[in-house]
C-alpha positions as CSV (number, residue, x, y, z in Angstrom):
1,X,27.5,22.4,-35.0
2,X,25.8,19.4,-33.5
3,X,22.8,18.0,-35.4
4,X,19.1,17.7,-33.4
5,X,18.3,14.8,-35.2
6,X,21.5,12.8,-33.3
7,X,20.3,13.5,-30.0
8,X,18.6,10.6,-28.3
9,X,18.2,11.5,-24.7
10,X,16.0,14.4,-23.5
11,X,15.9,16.3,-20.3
12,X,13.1,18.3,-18.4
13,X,13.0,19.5,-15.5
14,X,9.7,19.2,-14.0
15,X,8.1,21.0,-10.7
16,X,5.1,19.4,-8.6
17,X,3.0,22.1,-6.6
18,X,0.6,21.7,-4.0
19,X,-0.7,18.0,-3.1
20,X,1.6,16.9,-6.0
21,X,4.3,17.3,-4.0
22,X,3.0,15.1,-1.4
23,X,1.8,12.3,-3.7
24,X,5.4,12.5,-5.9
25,X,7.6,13.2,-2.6
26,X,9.6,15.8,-4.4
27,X,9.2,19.2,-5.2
28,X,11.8,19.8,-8.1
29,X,13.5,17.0,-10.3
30,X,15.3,16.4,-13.5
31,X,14.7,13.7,-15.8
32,X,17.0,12.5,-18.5
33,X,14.3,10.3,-20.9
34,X,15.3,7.5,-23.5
35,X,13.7,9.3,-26.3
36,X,12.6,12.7,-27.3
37,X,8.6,13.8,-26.2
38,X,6.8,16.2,-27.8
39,X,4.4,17.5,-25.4
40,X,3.4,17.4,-22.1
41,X,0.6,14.9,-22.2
42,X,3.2,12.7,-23.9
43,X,6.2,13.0,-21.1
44,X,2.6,11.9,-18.6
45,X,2.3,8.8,-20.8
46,X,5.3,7.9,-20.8
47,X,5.9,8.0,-17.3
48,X,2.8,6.2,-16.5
49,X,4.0,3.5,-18.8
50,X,7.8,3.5,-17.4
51,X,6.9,3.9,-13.7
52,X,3.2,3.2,-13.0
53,X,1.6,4.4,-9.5
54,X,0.9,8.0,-9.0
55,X,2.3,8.8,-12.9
56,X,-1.0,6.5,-13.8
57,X,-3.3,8.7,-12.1
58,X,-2.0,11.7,-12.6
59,X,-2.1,11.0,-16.7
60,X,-5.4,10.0,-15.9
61,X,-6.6,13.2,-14.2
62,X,-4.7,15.3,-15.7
63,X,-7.5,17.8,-16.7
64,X,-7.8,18.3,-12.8
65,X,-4.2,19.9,-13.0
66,X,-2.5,23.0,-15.0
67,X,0.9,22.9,-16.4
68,X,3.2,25.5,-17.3
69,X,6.2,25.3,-19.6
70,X,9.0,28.0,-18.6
71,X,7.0,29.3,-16.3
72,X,4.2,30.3,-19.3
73,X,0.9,28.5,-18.4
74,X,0.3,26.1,-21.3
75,X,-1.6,23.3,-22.8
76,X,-0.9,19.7,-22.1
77,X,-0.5,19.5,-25.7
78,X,1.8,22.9,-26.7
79,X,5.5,21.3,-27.7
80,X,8.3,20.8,-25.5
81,X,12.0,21.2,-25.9
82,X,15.1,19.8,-25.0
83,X,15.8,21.6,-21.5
84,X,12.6,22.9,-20.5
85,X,10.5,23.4,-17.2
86,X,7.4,21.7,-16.7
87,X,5.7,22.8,-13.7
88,X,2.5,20.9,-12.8
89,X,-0.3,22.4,-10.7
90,X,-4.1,22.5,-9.5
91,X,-6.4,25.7,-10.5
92,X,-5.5,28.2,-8.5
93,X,-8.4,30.1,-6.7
94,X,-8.5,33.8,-5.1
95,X,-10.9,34.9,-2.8
């Protein structure tokens, strides 16, 4: 039985809807992190910090934007797991 504690990478995959998509140039992609994150807002700020550009603003506006984790919408700061989905995405309106 392998022990969590020993694991030091993570990986997510992580959706972009809508203008995302555009901004990001992907739909769909898998990351394998350094280090564990604990929640959404935390993968954001890490990116950001890693990467820059786009990740900057969209840790920045991220109140603009909903996320969902396994398809369940969530909180930027409900805990993530070792293989989940994050999918990222404006308010969606009806009319």
């Amino acid at each position: 039985m392998k022990s969590l504690w020993l694991a030091k990478t993570m990986n997510l995959k992580l959706l972009f809807f809508a203008n995302l998509r555009e901004q990001f140039g992907f739909s769909q992609k898998e990351f394998t992190l350094s280090k564990k994150v604990r929640t959404p807002e935390e993968f954001l700020l890490i990116m950001s910090k890693q990467i820059g550009g786009e990740w900057i603003n969209l840790f920045e506006d991220k109140r603009l934007y909903k996320v969902a984790i396994n398809q369940d919408l969530s909180s930027w700061k409900d805990p993530i797991f070792e293989g989940d989905e994050l999918a990222i995405f404006p308010p969606i309106t009806g009319g």
